[in-house]
MITIPA-266337 format. One line per 4 residues: their letters; for each residue z, y, x of N, C-alpha, C, O, CB. Coordinates in Angstrom, 1 decimal, padded with zeros to 4 digits. Glycine has a CB too. Layout:
! residues N
a = Z:Y:X:Z:Y:X:Z:Y:X:Z:Y:X:Z:Y:X | ...
! end
This chain:
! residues 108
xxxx = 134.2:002.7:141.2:135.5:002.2:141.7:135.6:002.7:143.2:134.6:002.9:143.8:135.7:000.7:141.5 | 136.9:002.7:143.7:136.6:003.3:144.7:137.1:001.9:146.1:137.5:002.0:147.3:137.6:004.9:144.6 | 136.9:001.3:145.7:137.8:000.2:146.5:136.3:-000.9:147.0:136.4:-002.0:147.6:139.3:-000.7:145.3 | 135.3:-000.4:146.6:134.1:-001.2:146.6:133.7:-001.8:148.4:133.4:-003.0:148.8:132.9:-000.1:145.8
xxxx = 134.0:-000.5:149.4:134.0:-001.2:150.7:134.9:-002.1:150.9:134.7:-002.7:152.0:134.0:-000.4:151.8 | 136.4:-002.5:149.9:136.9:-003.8:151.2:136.2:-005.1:150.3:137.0:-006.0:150.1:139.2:-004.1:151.5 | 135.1:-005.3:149.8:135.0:-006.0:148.9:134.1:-006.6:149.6:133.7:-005.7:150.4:134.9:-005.6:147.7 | 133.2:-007.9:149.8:132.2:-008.5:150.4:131.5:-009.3:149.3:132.1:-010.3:148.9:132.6:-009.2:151.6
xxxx = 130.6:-009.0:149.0:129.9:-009.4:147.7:128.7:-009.9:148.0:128.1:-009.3:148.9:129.8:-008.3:146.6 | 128.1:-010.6:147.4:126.4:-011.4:147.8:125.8:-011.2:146.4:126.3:-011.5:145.4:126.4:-013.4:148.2 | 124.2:-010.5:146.4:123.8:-010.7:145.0:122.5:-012.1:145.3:122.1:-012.0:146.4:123.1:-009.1:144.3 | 122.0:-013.0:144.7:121.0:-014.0:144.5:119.9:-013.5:143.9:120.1:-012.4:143.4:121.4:-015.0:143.7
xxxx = 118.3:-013.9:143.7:117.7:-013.4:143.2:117.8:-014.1:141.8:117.6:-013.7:140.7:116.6:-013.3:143.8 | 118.2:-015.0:142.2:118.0:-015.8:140.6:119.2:-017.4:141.1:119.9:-017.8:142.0:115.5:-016.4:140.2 | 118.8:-017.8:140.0:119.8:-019.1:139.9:119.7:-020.5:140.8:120.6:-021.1:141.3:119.6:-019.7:138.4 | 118.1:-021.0:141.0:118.0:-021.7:142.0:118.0:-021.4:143.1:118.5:-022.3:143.8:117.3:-022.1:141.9
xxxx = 117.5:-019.8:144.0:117.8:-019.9:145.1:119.9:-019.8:145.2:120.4:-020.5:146.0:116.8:-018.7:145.8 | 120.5:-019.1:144.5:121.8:-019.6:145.0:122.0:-021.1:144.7:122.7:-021.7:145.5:122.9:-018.7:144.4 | 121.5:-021.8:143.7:122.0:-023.0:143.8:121.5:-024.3:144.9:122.0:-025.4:144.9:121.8:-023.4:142.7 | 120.3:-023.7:145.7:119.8:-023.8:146.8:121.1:-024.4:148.1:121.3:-025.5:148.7:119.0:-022.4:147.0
xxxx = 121.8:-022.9:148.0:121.8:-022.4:149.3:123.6:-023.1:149.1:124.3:-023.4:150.0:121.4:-020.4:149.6 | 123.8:-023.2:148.2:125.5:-024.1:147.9:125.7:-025.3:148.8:124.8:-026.0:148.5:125.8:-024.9:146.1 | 126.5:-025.9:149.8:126.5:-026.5:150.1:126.6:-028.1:149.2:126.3:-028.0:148.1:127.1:-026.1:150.9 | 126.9:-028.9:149.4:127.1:-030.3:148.7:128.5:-030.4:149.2:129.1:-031.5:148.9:126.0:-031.7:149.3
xxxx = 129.3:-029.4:149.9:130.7:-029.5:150.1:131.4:-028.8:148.9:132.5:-029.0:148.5:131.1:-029.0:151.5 | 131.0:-028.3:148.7:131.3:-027.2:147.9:131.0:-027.6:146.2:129.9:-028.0:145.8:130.4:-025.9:148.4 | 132.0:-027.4:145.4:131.8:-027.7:143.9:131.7:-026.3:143.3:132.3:-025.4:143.9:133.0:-028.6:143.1 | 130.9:-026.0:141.9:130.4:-025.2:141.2:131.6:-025.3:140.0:132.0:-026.4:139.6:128.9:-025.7:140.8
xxxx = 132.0:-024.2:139.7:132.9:-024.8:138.2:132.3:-023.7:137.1:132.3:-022.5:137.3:135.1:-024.7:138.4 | 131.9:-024.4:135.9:131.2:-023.8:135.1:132.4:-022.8:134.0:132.2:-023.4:132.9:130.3:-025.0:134.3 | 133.2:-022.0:133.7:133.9:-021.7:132.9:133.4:-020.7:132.0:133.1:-019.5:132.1:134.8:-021.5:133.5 | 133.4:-021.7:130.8:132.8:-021.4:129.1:133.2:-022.1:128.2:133.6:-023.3:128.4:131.3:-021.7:128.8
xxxx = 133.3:-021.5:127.0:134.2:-022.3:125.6:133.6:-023.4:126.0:132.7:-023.4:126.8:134.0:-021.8:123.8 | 134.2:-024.6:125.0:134.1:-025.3:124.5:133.5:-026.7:126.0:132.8:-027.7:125.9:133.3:-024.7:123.2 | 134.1:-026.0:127.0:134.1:-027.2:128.0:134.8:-028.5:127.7:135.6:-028.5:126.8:134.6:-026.9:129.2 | 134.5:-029.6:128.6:135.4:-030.7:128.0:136.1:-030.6:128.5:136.9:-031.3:127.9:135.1:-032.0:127.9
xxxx = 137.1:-029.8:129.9:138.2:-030.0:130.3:138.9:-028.8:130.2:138.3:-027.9:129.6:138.1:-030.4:131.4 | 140.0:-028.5:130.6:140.9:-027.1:130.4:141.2:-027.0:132.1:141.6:-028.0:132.8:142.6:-027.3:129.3 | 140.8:-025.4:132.7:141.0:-025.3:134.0:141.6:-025.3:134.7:141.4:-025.2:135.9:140.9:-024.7:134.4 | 142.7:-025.5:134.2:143.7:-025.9:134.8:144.1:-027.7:135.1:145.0:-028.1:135.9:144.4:-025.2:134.0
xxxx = 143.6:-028.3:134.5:142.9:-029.9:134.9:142.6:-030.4:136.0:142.8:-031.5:136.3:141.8:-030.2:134.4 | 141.7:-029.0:137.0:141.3:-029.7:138.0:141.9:-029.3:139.4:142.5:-028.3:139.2:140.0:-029.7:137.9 | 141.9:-029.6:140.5:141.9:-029.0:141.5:141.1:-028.4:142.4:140.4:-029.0:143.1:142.2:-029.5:141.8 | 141.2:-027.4:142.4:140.5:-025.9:143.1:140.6:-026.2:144.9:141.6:-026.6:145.5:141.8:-024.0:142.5
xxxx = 139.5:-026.0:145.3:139.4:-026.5:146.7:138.5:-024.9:147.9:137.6:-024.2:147.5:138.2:-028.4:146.5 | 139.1:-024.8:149.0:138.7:-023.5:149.5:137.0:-023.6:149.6:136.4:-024.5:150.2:139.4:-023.2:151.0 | 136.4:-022.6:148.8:134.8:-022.7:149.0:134.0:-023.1:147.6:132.8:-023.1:147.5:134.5:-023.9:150.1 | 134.8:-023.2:146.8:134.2:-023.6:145.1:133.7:-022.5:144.5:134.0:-021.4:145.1:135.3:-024.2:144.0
xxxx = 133.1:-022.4:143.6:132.3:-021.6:143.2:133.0:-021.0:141.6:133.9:-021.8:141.3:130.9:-022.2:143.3 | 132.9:-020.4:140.9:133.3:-020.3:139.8:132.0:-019.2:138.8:131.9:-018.0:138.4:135.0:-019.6:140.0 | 131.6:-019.7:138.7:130.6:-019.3:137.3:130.8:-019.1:135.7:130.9:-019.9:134.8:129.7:-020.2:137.1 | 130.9:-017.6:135.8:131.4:-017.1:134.3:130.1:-016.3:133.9:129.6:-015.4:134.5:133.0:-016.0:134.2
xxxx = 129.8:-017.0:132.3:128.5:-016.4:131.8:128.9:-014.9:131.3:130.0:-014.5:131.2:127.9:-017.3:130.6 | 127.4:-013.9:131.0:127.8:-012.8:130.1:128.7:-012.5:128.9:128.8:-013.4:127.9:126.9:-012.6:129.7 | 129.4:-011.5:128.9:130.3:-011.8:127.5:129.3:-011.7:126.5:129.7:-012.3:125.5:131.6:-010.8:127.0 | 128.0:-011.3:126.4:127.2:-011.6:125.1:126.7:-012.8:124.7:126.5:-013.1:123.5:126.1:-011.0:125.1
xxxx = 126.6:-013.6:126.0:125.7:-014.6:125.8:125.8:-016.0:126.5:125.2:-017.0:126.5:124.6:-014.1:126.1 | 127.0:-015.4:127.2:128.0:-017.0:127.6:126.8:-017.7:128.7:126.0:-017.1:129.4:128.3:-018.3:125.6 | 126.9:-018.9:128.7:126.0:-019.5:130.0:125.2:-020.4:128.8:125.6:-020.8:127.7:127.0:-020.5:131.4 | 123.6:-020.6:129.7:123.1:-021.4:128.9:123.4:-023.0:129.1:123.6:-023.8:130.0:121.9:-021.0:128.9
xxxx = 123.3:-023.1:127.3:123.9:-024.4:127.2:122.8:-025.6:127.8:123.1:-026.8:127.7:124.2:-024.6:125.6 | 121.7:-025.1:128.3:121.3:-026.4:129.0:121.8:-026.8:130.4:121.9:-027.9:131.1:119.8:-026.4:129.1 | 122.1:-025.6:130.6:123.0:-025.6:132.1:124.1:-026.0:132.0:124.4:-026.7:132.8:123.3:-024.4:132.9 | 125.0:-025.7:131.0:126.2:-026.4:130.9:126.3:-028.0:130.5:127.3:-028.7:130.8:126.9:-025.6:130.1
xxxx = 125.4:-028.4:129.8:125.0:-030.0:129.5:124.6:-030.5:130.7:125.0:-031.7:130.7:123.9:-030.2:128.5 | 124.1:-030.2:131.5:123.1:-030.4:132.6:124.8:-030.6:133.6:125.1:-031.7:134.0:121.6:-028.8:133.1 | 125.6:-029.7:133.8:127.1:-029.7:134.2:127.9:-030.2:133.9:128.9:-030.1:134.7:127.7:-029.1:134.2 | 128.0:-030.9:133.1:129.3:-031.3:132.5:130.4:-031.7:133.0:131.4:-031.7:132.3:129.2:-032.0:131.9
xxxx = 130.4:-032.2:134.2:131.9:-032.7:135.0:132.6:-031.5:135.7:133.7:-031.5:136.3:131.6:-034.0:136.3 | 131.6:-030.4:135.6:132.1:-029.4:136.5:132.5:-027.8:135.3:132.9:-026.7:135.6:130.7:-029.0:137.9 | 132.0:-028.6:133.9:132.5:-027.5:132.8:134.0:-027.2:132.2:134.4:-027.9:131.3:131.8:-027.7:131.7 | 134.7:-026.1:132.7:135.7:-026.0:131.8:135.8:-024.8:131.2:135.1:-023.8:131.3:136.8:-026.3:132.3
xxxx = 137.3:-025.2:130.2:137.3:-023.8:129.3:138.5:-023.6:129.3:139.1:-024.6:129.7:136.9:-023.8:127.8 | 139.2:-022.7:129.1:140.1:-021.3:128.5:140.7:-022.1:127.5:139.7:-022.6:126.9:139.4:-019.8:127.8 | 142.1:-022.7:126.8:142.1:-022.7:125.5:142.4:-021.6:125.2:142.8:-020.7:126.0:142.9:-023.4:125.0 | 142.1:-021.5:123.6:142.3:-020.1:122.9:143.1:-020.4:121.8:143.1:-021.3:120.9:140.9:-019.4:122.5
xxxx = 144.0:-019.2:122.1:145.2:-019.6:121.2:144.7:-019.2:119.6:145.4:-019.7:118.7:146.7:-018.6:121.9 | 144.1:-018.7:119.3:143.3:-018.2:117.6:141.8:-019.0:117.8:141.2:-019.0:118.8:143.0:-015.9:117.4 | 141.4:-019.7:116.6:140.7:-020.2:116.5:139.7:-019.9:116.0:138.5:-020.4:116.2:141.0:-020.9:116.1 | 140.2:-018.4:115.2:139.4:-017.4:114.7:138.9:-016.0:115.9:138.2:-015.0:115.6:140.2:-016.9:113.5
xxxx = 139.4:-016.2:116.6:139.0:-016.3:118.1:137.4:-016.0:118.9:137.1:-016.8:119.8:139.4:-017.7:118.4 | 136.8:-015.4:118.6:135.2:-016.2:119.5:135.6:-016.5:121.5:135.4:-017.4:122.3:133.4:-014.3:119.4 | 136.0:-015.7:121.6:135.9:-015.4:123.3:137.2:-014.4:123.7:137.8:-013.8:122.9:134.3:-014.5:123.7 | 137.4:-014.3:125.3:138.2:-013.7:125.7:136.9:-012.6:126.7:135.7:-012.9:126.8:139.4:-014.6:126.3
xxxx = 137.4:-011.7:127.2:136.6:-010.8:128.1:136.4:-011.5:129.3:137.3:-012.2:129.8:137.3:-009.4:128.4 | 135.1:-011.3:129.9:134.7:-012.1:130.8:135.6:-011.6:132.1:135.8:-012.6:132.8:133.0:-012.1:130.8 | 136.3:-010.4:132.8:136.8:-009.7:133.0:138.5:-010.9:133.1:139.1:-011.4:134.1:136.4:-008.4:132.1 | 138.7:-010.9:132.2:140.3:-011.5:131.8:139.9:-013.0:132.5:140.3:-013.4:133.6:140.8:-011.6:129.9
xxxx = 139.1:-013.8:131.6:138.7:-015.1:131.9:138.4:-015.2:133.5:138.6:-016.3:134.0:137.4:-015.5:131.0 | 138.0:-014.4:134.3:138.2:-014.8:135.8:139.1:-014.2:136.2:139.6:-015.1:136.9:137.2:-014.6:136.7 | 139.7:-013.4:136.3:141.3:-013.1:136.1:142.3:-014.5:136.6:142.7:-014.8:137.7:141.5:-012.7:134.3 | 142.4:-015.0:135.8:142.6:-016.2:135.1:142.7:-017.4:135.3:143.7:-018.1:135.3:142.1:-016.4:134.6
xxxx = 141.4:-017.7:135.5:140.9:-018.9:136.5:141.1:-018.9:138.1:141.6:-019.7:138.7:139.4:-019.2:136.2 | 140.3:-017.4:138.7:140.6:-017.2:139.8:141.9:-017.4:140.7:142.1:-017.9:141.8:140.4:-016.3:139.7 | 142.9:-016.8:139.4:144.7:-017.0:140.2:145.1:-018.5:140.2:145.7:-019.1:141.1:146.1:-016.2:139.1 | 144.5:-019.0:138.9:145.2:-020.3:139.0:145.0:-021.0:140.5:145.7:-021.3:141.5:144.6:-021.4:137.7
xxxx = 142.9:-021.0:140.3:142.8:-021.4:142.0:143.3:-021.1:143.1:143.3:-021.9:144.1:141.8:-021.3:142.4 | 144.1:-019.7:143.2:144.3:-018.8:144.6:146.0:-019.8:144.4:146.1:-020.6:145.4:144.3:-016.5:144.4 | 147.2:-019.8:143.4:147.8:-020.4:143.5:148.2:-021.7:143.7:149.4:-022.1:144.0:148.0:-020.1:143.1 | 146.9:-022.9:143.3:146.8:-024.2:143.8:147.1:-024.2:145.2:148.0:-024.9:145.7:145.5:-024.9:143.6
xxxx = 146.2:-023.2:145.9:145.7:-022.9:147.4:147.0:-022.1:148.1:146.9:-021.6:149.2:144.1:-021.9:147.3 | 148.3:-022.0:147.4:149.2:-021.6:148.3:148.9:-019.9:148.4:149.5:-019.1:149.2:149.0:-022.6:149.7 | 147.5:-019.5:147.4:147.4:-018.6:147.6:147.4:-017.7:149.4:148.0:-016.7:149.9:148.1:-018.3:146.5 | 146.5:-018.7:149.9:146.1:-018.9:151.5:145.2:-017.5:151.6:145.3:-016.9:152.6:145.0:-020.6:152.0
xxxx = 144.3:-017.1:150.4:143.0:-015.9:151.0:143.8:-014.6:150.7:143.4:-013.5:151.2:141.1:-015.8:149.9 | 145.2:-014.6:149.9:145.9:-013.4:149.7:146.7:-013.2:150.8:146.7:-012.2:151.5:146.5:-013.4:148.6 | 147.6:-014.3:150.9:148.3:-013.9:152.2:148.7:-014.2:153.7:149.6:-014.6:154.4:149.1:-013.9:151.9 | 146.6:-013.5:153.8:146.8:-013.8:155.2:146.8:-012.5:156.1:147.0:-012.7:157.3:145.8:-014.8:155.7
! end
C-alpha cells in the first residue's frame, strides 16, 4: 500500500506485554460473534482499544469469557452466515466509535 507512512502503528510482542502497558483509563472492547452485547450498545470513549480476532480463528474463547463486559458482536443478518471479514468488521465498529466522538480524530 502506498499510504503506509501517514499511518502510526505499534506492534506488541505478545498479549500480556500490550495488556501490561493499557492504562486502567482506557477500556479494551473485544469484537467477536456471539458477544453478549451489539456494538453499538456501548459508548466509545477517546483512547479504547478495539480487538478483532483472526478471520480463521476469531479470538480465544478463554479470553473472551475471561472479558465479558467488554465483548461485543456484529449482528449478522444470515444465520447461515459464519463471519463477516475481519477487514469490514473494523470498518464498522471503528466508524460507529469515530461518529459517537463527533468524529474529533478525522476532523481535525
Amino acid at each position: 500500500m502506498d499510504y503506509w507512512q501517514h499511518v502510526t502503528w505499534h506492534r506488541w510482542p505478545d498479549w500480556p506485554t500490550f495488556r501490561a502497558g493499557v492504562s486502567d483509563a482506557n477500556r479494551i472492547w473485544f469484537i467477536e460473534s456471539g458477544g453478549p452485547r451489539l456494538y453499538t450498545d456501548v459508548q466509545y470513549h477517546r483512547g479504547d482499544y478495539l480487538v478483532f480476532g483472526r478471520e480463521t480463528a476469531g479470538l480465544p474463547n478463554t479470553l473472551l469469557e475471561a472479558e465479558r463486559k467488554t465483548w461485543l458482536r456484529i449482528p449478522m443478518g444470515n444465520s447461515a452466515a459464519r463471519s463477516l471479514n475481519v477487514a469490514n468488521c473494523a470498518a464498522i465498529v471503528l466508524y460507529e466509535a469515530l461518529r459517537q466522538n463527533g468524529f474529533a480524530e478525522v476532523l481535525k
